[in-house]
C-alpha positions as CSV (number, residue, x, y, z in Angstrom):
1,X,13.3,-1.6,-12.7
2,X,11.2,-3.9,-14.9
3,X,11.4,-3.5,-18.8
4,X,8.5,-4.1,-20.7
5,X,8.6,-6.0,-23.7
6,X,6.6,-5.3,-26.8
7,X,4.0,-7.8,-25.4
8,X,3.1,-5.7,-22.3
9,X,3.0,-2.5,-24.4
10,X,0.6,-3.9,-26.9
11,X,-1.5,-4.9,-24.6
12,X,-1.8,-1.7,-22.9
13,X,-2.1,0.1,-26.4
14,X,-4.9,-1.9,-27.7
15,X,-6.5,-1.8,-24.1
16,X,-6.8,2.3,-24.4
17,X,-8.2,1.7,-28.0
18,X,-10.6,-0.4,-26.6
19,X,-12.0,1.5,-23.7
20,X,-11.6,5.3,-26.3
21,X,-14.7,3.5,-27.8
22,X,-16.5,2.2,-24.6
23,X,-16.3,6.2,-23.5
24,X,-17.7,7.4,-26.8
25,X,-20.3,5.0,-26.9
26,X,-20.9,6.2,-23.0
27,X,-21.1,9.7,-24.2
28,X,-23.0,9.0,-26.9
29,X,-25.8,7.6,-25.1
30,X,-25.7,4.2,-27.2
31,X,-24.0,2.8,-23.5
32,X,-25.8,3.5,-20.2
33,X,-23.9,4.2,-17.0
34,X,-25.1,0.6,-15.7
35,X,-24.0,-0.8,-19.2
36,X,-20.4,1.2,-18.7
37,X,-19.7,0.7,-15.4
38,X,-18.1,-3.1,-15.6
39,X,-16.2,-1.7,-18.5
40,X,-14.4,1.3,-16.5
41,X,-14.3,-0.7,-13.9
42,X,-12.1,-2.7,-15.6
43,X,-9.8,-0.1,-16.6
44,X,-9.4,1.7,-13.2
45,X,-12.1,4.3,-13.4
46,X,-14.8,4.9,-10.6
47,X,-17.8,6.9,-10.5
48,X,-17.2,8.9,-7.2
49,X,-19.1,11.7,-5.0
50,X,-18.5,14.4,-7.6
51,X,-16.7,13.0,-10.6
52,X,-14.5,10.3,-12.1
53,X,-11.5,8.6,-10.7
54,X,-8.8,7.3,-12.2
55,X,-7.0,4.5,-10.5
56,X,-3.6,3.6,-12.2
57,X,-1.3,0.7,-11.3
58,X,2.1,0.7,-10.1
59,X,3.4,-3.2,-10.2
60,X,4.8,-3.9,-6.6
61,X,5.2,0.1,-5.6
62,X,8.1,0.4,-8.5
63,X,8.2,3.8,-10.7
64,X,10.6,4.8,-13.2
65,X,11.1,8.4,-13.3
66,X,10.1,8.6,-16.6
67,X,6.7,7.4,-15.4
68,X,6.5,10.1,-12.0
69,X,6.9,12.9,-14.6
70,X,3.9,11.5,-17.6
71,X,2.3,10.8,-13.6
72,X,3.0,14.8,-13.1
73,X,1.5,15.5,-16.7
74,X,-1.5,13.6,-15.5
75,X,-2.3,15.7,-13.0
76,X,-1.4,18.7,-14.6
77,X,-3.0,18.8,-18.1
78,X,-5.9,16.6,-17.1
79,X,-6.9,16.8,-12.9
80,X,-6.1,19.6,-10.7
81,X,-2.5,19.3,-9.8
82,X,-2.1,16.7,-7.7
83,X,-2.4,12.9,-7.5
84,X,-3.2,10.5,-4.1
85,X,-1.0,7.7,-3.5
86,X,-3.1,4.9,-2.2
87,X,-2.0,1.8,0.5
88,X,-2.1,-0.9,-2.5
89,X,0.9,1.4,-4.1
90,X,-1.0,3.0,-6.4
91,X,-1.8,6.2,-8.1
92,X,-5.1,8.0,-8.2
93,X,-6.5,11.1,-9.8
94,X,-9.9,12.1,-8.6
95,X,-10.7,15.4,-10.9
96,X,-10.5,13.8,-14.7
97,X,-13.7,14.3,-17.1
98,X,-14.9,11.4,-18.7
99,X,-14.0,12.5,-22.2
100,X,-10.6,13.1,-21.2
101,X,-9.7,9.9,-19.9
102,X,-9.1,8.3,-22.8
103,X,-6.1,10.7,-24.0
104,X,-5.0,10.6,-20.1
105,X,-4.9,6.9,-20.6
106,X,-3.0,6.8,-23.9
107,X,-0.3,9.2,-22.5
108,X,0.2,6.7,-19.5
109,X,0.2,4.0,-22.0
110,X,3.3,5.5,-23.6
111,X,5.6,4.9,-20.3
112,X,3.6,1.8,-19.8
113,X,1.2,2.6,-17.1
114,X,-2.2,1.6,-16.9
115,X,-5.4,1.2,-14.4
116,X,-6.2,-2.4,-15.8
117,X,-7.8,-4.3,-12.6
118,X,-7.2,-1.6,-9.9
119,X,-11.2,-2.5,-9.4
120,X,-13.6,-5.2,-10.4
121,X,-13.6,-8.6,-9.5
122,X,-10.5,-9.6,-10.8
123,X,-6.6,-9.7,-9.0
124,X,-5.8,-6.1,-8.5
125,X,-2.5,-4.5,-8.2
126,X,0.1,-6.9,-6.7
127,X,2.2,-5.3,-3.8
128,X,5.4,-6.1,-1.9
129,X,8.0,-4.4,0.2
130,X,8.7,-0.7,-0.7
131,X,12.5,-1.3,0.0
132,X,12.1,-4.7,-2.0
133,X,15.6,-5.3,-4.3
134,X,17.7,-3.4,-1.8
135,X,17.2,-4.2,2.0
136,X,20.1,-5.7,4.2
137,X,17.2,-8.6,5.5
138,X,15.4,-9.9,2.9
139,X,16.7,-13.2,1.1
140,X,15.9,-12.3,-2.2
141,X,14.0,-9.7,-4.4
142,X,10.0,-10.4,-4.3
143,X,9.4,-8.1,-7.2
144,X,10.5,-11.2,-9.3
145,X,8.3,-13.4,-8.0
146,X,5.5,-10.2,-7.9
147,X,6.0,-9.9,-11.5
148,X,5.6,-13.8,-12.4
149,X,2.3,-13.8,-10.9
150,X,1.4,-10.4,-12.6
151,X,1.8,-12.1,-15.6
152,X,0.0,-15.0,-15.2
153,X,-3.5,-12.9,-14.0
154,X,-3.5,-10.2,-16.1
155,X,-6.5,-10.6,-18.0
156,X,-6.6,-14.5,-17.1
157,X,-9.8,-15.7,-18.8
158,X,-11.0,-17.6,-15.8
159,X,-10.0,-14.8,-13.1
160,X,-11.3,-11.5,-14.4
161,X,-14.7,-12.7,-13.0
162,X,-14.1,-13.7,-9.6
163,X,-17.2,-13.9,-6.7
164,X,-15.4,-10.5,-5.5
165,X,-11.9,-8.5,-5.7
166,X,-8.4,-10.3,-4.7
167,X,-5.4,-9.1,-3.1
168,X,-2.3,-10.8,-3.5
169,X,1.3,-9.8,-1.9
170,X,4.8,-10.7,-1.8
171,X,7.2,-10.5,1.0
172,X,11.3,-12.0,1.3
173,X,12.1,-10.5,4.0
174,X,12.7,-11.0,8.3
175,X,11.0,-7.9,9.0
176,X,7.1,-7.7,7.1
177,X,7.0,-4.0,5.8
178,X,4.4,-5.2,3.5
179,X,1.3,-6.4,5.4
180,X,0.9,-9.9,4.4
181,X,-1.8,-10.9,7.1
182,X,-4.1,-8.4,5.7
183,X,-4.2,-10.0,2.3
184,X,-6.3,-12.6,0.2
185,X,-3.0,-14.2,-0.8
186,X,0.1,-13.4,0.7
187,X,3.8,-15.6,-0.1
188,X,6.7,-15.0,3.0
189,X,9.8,-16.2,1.6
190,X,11.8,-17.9,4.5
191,X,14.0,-20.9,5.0
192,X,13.5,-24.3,6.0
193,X,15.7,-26.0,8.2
194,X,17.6,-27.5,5.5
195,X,18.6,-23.9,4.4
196,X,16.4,-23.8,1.3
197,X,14.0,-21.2,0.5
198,X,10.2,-21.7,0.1
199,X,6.9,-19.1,0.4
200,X,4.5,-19.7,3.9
201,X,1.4,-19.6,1.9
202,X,-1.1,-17.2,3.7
203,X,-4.8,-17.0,2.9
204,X,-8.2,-15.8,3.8
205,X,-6.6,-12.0,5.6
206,X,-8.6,-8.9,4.6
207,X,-10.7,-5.9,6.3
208,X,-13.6,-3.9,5.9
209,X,-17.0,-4.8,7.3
210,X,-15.6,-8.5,8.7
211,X,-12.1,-8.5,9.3
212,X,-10.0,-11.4,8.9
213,X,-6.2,-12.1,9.5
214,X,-4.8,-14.6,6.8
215,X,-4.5,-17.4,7.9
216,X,-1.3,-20.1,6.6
217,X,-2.2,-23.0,4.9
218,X,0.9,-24.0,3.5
219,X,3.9,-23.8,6.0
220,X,6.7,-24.1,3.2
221,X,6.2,-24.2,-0.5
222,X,9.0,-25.0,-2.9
223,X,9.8,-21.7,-5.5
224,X,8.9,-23.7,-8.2
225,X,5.5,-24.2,-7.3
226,X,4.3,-20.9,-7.0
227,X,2.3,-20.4,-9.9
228,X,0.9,-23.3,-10.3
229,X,-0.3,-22.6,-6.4
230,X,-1.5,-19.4,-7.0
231,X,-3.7,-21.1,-9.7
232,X,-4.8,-23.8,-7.5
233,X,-6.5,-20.9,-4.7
234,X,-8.1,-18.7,-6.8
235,X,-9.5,-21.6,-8.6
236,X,-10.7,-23.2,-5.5
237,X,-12.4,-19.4,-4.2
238,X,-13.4,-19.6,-8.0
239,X,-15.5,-22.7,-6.9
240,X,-16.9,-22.3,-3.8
241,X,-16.9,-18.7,-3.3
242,X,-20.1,-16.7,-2.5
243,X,-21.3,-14.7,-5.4
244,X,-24.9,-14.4,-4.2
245,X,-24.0,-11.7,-1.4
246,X,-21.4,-9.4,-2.2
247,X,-21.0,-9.4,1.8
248,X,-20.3,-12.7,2.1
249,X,-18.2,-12.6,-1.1
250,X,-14.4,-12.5,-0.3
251,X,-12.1,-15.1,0.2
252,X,-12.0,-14.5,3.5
253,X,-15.6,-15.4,4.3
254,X,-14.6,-18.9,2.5
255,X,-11.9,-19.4,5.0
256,X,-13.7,-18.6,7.9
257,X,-16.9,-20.9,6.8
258,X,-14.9,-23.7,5.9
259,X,-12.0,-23.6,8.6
260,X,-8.9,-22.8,6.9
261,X,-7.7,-26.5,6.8
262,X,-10.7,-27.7,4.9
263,X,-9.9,-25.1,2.5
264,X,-6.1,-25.9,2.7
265,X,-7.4,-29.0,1.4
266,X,-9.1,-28.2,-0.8
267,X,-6.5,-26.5,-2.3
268,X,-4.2,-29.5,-2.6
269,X,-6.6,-31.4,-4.1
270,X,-7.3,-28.7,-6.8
271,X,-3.2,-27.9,-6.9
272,X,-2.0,-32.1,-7.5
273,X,-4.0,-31.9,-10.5
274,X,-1.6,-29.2,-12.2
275,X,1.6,-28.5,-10.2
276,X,3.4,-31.2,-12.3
277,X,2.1,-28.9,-15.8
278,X,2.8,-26.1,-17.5
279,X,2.6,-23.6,-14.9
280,X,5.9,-25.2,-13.1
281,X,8.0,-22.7,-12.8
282,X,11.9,-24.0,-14.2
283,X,14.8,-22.3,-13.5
284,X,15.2,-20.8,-17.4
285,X,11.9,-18.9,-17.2
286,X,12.4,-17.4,-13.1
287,X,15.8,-16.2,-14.7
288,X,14.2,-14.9,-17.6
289,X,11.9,-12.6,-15.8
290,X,14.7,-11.4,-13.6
291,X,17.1,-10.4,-16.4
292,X,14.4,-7.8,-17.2
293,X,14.8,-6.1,-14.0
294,X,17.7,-3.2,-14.3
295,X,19.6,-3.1,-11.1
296,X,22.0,0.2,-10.7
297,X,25.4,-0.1,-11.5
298,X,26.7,0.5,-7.8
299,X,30.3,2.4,-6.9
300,X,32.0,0.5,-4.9
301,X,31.6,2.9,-1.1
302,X,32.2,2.7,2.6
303,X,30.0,3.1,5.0
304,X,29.7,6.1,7.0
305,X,31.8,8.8,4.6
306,X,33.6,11.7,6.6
307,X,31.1,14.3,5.2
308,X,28.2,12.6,6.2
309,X,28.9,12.9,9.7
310,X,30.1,16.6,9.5
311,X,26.6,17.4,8.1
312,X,25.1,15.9,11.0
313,X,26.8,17.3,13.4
314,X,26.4,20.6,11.8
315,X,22.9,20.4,11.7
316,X,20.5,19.1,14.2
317,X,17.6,19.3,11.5
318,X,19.6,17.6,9.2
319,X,20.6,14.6,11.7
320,X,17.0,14.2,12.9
321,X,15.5,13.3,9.4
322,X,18.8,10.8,9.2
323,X,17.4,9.5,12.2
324,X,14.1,9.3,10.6
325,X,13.7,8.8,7.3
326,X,16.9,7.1,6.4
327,X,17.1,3.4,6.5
328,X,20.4,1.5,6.0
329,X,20.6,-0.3,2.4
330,X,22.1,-3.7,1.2
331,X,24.7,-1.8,-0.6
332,X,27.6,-0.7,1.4
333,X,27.7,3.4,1.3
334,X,24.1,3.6,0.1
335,X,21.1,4.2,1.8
336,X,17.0,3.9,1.2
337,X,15.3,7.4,1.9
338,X,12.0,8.1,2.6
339,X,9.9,11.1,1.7
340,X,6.9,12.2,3.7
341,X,3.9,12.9,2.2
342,X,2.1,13.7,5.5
343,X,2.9,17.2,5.9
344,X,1.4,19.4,9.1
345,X,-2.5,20.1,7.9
346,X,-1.8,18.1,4.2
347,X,-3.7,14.9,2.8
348,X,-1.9,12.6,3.4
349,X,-0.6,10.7,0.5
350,X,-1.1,13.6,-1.4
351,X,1.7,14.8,-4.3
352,X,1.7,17.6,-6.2
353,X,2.8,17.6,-9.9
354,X,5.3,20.2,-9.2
355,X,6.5,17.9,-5.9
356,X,6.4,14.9,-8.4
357,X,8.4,16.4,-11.3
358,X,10.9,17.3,-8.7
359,X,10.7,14.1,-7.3
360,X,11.6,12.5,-10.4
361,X,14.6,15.0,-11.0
362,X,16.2,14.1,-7.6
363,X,15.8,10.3,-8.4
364,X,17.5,10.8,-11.8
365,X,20.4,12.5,-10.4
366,X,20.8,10.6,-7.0
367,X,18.7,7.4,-7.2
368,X,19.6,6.1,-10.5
369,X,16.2,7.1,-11.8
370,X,14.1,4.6,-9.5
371,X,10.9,5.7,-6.8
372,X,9.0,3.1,-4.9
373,X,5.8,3.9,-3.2
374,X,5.3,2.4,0.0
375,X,1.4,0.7,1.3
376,X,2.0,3.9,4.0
377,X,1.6,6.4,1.6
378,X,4.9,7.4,1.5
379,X,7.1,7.7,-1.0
380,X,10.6,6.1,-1.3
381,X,13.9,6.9,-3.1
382,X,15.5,3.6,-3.0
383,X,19.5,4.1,-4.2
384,X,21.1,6.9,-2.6
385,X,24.6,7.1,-1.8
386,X,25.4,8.3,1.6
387,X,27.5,11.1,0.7
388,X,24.6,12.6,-1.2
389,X,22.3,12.8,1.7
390,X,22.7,16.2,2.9
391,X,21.9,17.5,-0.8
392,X,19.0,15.2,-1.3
393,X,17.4,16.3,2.0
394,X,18.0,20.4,0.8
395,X,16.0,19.5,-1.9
396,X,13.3,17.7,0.0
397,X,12.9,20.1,2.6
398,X,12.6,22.5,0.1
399,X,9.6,20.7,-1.5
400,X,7.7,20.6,1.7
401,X,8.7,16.3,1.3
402,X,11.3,15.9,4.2
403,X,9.2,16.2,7.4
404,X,10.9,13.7,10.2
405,X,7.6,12.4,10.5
406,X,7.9,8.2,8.9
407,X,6.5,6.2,11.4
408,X,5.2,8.8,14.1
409,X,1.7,9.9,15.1
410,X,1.8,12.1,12.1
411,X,2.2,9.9,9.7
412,X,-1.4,8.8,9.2
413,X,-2.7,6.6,6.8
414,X,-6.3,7.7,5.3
415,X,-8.3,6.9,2.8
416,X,-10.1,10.0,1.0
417,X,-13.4,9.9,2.8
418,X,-16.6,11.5,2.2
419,X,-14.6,14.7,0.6
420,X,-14.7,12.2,-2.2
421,X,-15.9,8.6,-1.9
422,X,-19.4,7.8,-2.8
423,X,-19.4,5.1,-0.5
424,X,-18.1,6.8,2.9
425,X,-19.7,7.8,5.6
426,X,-17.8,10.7,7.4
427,X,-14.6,12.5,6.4
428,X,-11.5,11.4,7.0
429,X,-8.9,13.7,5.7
430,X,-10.1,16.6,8.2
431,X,-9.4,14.5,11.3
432,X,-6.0,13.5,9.8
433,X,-5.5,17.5,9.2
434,X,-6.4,18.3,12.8
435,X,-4.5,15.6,14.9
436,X,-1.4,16.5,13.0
437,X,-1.6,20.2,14.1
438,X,-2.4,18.7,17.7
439,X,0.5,17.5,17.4
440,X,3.2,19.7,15.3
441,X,5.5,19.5,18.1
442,X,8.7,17.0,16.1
443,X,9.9,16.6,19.7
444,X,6.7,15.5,21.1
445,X,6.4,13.1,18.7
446,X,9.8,12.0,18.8
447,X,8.6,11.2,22.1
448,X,5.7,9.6,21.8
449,X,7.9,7.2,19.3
450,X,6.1,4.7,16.8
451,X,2.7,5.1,16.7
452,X,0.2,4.4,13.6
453,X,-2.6,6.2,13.2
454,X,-5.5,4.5,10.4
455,X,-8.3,6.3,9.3
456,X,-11.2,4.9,7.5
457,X,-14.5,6.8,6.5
458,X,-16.0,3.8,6.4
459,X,-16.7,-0.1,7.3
460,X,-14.8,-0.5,4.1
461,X,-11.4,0.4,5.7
462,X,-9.3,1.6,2.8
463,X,-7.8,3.3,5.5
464,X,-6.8,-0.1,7.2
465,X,-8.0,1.5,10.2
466,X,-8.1,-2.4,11.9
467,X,-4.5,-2.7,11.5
468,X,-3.6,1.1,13.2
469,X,-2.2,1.3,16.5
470,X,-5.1,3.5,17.0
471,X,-7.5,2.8,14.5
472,X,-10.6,5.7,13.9
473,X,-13.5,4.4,11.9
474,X,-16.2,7.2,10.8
475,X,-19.9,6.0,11.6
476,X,-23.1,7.8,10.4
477,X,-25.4,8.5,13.5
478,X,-28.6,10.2,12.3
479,X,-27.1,12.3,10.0
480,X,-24.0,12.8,12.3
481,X,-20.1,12.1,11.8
482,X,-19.4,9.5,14.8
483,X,-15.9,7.8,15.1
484,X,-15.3,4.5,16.2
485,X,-11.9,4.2,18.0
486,X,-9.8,0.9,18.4
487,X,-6.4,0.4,20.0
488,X,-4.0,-2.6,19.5
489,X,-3.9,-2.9,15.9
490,X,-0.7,-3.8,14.0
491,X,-0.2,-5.2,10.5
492,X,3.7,-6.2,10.9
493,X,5.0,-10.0,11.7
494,X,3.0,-10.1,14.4
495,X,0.0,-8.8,13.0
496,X,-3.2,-8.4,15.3
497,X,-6.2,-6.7,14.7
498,X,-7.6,-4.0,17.5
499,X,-9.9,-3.8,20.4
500,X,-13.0,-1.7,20.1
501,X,-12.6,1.2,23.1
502,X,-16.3,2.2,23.3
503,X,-18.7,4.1,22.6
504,X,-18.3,6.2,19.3
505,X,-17.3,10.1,19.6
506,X,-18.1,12.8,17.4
507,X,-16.6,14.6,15.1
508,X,-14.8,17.6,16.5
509,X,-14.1,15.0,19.7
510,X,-11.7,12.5,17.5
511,X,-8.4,14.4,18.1
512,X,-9.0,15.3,21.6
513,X,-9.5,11.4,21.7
514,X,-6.5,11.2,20.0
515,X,-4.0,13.6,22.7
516,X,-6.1,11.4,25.7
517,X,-4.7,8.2,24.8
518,X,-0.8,9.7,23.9
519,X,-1.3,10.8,27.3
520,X,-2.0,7.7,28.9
521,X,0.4,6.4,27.2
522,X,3.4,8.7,28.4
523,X,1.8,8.0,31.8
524,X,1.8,4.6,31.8
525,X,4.9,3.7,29.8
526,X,7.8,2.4,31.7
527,X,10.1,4.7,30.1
528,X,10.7,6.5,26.8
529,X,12.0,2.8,25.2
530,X,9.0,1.2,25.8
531,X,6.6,1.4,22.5
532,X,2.9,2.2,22.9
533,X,1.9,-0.7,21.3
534,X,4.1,-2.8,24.1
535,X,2.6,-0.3,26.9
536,X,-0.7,-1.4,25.4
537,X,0.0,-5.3,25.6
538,X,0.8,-4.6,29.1
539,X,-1.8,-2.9,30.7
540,X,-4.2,-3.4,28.3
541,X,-7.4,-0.7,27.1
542,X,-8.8,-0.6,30.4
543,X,-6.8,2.8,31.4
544,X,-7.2,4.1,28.2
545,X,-11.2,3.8,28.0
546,X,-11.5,5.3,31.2
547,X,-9.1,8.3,30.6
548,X,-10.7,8.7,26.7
549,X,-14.6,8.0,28.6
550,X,-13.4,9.8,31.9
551,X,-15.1,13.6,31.1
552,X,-17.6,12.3,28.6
């Protein structure tokens, strides 16, 4: 975990005292809405289809928890129960009053939580790995280098204002569990042949209406250097980027237009200018930021402990979420967990405040007080010895949170569509509802193995529908909920974006749609190893349009 110093909570005190008197003004008519809605923006609230939301920031997916449980008060005191983690490892509350957010604010600000740039045209919420600090292949943990870069933008003078929103993420390690291709920015930590480490510098990815992998521009990028390279791109997008079309508007657009080495070098030119300044990074201040980061004072364990194998082998339900949801950890004897929050006929990244003050219990007393939240929508206990598995998955099953589902046609990622977005076009959350009913059968999924499912209600793609194995866009067709359906997608090191199938299909047709191509997958595959998404690559879409088109 990250301590905040007096700085950061000043800054997030006087921010709630500043926006307490942007709402009164709001609700005292002397602001209009169009007058107010740069300044919630700012601050994390949106105007949705029936009331306000409230977007809060969790800094690279890492929550004390201390902050789950003021998170459970949240939703308790001031929405209706819940809260909707989001794929840029956030928080949201859709249900708050206007009036109320300020107070909703000020209690956040007292665990040091805030919604400052989770919207506008600024650097929103920086992301990394959910297992970041404690997976066996990553060099390094990115939250260090997440949290330099926080500092630098947060409320940066020149980058509040940009020509349109900016994603940037952090990844260290072999396996990309954070989607770096679908980011503005995005730094990969790796080696060079001389065994030192340096970031790939990525640029230009994003979705929605025009999607774009990013593209890299700097193969290998010395640690040092980072900040002052960060500067030197959103400068650069600073100066050329569109801001007379918001469609045209994203870095990505810039990348494309110019060809991603004429904006590499532009970059460079922009980046000689300053590397050799300030913003070089020397060794005193990386360590300083990383001795505020509180790392658990480990037993010393084996691997494997004789009562974690009886449990297994005395319960198959208990030795299929193992298989599942537990991933091995850096630290021998420990192990990373992962809770489902894609239950059969739930929303998924939905948490209740009674889930989350249990949540937050269970991480006190097994994960030395530490969640993450993952860009899936999952949530993640990230310290827990091995010997305390069978009691942390009692308690889970018991909150409805241990469902053997991470990574399986169930686990869908959605955005909350037209049930409360302004800007979607179709629902989202009732297709997700139905196709995991479809398919309620564990074995069957077990079965079907690693599939993704992304849902988007529209060309926006919070759902990152581009980047699903099977991707399901919602399309408005004279007043009709249409679904656009690709296959292919895949947001991992080897990141691709899918193929459109055809046609669109309506509404109640999406999850038969859905149980069509599993089947000609299971059909098709060469055995019960071979991975849809490989099946896929080898035949490509061809079978599947024709079985999906075949009675249509």
């Amino acid at each position: 975990m990250y301590i905040y110093d007096s700085i950061d909570r000043t800054l997030v005190a006087e921010r709630v005292a500043e926006f307490r008197d942007q709402v009164a003004r709001r609700l005292s008519g002397e602001l209009t809405e169009d007058e107010f809605k740069p300044l919630r923006l700012m601050n994390g609230v949106y105007l949705q289809l029936h009331a306000y939301m409230l977007r809060i920031a969790n800094p690279y997916g890492t929550l004390s928890s201390e902050q789950l449980r003021r998170l459970a008060h949240v939703a308790r005191r001031y929405d209706r129960g819940y809260g909707h983690f989001t794929t840029r490892q956030n928080i949201q509350f859709h249900w708050i009053k206007l009036e109320q957010l300020p107070d909703a604010m000020a209690d956040l600000a007292d665990v040091g939580m805030h919604g400052m740039q989770t919207s506008g045209n600024n650097v929103r919420n920086i992301t990394t790995d959910q297992w970041a600090g404690v997976a066996p292949d990553e060099i390094e943990d990115p939250r260090i280098w997440a949290e330099i870069i926080r500092q630098h933008v947060t409320l940066h003078p020149e980058f509040s204002f940009m020509p349109r929103k900016f994603k940037i993420c952090v990844g260290t390690a072999s396996h990309d569990r954070a989607a770096l291709r679908i980011h503005d920015l995005a730094f990969r930590l790796h080696r060079n042949a001389a065994g030192e480490a340096g970031f790939e510098v990525m640029v230009g990815g994003g979705l929605g209406r025009t999607p774009y992998l990013a593209q890299t521009i700097r193969p290998f990028l010395k640690k040092p250097d980072l900040l002052s390279y960060v500067e030197a791109v959103l400068r650069t997008y600073n100066q050329f980027g569109r801001r007379d079309n918001i469609w045209k508007a994203r870095i990505k657009i810039l990348v494309h237009d110019l060809g991603a080495a004429a904006f590499a070098k532009e970059v460079e030119a922009e980046w000689q200018s300053i590397k050799d300044g300030p913003l070089a990074l020397d060794a005193a201040t990386v360590a300083e930021i990383a001795s505020r980061f509180v790392y658990p004072d480990y037993e010393a364990l084996e691997d494997g402990p004789p009562e974690l194998a009886a449990a297994r082998r005395a319960d198959s339900r208990f030795d299929r979420w193992v298989n599942n949801a537990v991933a091995n950890h850096k630290k021998p004897g420990y192990a990373i967990v992962t809770l489902s929050l894609k239950p059969e006929g739930g929303t998924p990244g939905d948490c209740t405040a009674v889930q989350m003050d249990a949540i937050a219990d269970l991480a006190d007393r097994y994960s030395f007080g530490e969640i993450r939240i993952g860009h899936e929508q999952n949530l993640a206990l990230p310290h827990v010895a091995q010997r305390d598995l069978p009691a942390v998955w009692r308690a889970l099953d018991a909150l409805g949170l241990a469902t053997p589902n991470i990574g399986l046609v169930s686990d869908i990622i959605s955005c909350p569509g037209l049930d409360y977005c302004s800007l979607a076009n179709t629902r989202s959350i009732p297709i997700a509802q139905e196709i995991t009913r479809r398919f309620h059968d564990l074995d069957r999924q077990r079965d079907l193995g690693r599939l993704h499912i992304n849902i988007s209600g529209c060309i926006n793609a919070c759902g990152h529908h581009h980047v699903g194995h099977i991707g399901i866009l919602g399309v408005e067709k004279n007043g009709e909920e249409f679904y656009q359906i690709t296959l292919g997608g895949k947001a991992d090191d080897n990141a691709e974006l899918g193929t459109l199938i055809g046609p669109a299909v309506p509404y109640a047709k999406v999850a038969d749609v859905v149980e069509d191509i599993a089947d000609t997958y299971v059909a098709l595959r060469t055995g019960p190893d071979e991975l849809f998404i490989d099946t896929l690559a080898r035949t490509g879409i061809e079978p599947f349009r024709e079985r999906v088109y075949a009675a249509r």
